[in-house]
C-alpha positions as CSV (number, residue, x, y, z in Angstrom):
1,X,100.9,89.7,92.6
2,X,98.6,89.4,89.7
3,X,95.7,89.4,91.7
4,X,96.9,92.6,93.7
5,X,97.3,94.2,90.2
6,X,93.9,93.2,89.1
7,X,92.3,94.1,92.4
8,X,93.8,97.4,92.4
9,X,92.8,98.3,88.6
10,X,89.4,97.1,89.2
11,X,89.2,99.7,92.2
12,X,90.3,102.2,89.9
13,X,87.8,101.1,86.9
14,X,84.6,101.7,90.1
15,X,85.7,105.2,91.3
16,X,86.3,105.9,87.2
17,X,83.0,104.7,86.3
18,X,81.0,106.5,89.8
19,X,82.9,110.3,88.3
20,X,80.8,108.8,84.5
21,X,77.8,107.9,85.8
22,X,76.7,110.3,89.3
23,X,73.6,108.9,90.0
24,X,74.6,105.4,90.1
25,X,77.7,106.7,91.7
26,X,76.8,105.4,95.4
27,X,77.2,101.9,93.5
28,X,80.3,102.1,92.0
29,X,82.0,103.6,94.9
30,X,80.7,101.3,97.1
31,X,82.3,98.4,94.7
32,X,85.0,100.4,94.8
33,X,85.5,100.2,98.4
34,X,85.2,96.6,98.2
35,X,87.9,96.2,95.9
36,X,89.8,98.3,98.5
37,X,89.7,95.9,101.3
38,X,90.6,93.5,99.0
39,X,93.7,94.9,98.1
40,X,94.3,95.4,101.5
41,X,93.3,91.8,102.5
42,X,96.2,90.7,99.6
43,X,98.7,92.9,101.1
44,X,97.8,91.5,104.6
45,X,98.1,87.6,103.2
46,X,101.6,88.5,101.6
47,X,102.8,89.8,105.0
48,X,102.0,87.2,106.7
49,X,103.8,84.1,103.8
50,X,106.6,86.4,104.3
51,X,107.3,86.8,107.4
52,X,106.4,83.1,108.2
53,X,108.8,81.4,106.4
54,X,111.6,79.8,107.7
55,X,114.7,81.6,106.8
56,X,117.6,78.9,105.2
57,X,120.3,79.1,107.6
58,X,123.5,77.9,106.6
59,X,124.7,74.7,108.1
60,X,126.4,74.7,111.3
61,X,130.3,75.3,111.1
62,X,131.9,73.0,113.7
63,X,133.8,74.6,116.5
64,X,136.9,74.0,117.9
65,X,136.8,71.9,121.6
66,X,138.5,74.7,123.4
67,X,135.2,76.9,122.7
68,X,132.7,75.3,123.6
């Protein structure tokens, strides 16, 4: 989560900086951009842990013979 948070601010930080400095704009926005697909590349990752673990289930309750 850190890293998303970081990612994200450093994003922020490049399109800041490009609106300071035009003429080295074309740099900072394309650093910019890369911090993008990294944010999205963390969101991605989390996703994917989370839908990959195994739920906990709770243990089996026995049945009764007649049900089975």
């Amino acid at each position: 989560m850190k890293e998303l948070l970081r990612a994200r601010a450093m994003e922020s930080m490049c399109r800041q900086r490009a609106s300071f400095f035009p003429e080295e704009s074309w740099k900072f926005l394309a650093e910019a951009e890369m911090w993008k697909h990294r944010v999205l590349d963390l969101i991605d990752e989390h996703h994917v842990a989370c839908n990959q673990a195994t739920p906990k289930l709770p243990p089996e309750v026995p049945r009764p013979q007649g049900l089975r």
